[in-house]
N, C-alpha and C positions, 0 to 999 in steps of 0.2 A: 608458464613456468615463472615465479617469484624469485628472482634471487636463483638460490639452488636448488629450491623447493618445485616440485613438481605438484601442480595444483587439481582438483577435478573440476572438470567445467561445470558438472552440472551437481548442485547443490540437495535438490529431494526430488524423489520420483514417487508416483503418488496414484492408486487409481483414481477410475471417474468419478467414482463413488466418495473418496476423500480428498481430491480436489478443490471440490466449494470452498471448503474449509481456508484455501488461501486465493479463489476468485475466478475458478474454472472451473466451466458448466456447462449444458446444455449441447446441444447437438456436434456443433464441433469441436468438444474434446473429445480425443480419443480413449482408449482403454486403459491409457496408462499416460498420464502426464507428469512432465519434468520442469524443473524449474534451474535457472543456471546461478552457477553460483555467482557471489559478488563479485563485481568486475569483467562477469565475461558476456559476450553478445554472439549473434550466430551472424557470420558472413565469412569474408576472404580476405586476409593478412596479406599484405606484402612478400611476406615467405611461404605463400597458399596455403596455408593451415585451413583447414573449414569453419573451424571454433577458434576462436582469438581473443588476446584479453583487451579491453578499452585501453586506447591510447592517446585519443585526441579528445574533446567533445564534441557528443554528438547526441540523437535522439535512438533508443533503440526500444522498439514497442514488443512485444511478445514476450514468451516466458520467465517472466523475473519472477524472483521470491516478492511478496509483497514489501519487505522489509529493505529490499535493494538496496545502495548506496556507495557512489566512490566518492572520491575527491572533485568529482564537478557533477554530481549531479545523486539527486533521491526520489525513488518512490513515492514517500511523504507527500501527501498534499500539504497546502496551504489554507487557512481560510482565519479571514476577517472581522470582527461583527463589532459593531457599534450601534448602542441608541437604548431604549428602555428595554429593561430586563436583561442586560449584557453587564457582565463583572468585567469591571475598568482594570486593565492592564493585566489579564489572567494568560499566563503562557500554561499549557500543558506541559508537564513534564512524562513525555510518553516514554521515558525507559521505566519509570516506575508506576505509572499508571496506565498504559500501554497505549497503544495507539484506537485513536476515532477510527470507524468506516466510512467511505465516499457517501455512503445512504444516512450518513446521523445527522450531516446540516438538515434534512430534507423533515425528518420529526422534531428536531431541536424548531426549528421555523414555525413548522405546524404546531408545536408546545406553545412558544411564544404568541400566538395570532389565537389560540384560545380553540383551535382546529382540532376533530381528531384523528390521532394517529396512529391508533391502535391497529389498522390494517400497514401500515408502511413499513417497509424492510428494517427501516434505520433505530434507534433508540434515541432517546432527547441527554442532548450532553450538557447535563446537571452541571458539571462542574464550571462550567461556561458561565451560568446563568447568575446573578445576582442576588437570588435565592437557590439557593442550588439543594435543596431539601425542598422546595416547590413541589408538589409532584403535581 
């Protein structure tokens, strides 16, 4: 509960089948996978609730939306890069240009080193780059 708001825990439920779409796959998801809404984690509250909303920080791994995020903590990766072929001081702005996948450092890397990457999950993040119309 919010205030006087009563909240859903869980944010999208989804089959297996359209789950990938935000990072769940493969043998151990089930038929029907959920994801919780922001702010809430699966355990035991103080007042034993089973679903409970974040109170303190902490780390909670399993069903989140990929897009997560409270006041201590985000989904969001991070990632670094420095040296040739990197645009000096480039911040994404992912609300309007949406967010990278875990797997784009992994072709952006193999783009830059002249590798190819046309078999790898990831896509090369142009806008990173220093030519960013390079293909």
């Amino acid at each position: 509960m919010e205030g006087d708001r009563l909240r859903n825990a869980v944010s999208i439920a989804l089959t297996r089948e359209d789950a990938a779409g935000i990072g769940f796959w493969g043998d151990c998801a089930g038929d029907v996978v959920f994801a919780y809404n922001t702010g809430f984690v699966w355990g035991v509250s103080r007042g034993g609730e089973d679903i409970c909303p974040v109170e303190v920080p902490g780390a909670n791994h399993g069903p989140q939306k990929p897009t997560a995020q409270t006041a201590m903590a985000s989904n969001y990766g991070a990632l670094l890069a420095f040296g040739a072929g990197i645009r000096q001081g480039y911040y994404r702005n992912r609300q309007q240009l949406g967010p990278y996948k875990m797997v784009d450092p992994a072709a952006t890397i193999a783009h830059l080193l002249g590798l190819d990457h046309s078999s790898l999950d990831g896509r090369v993040m142009h806008d990173l780059l220093d030519n960013p119309h390079d293909a």
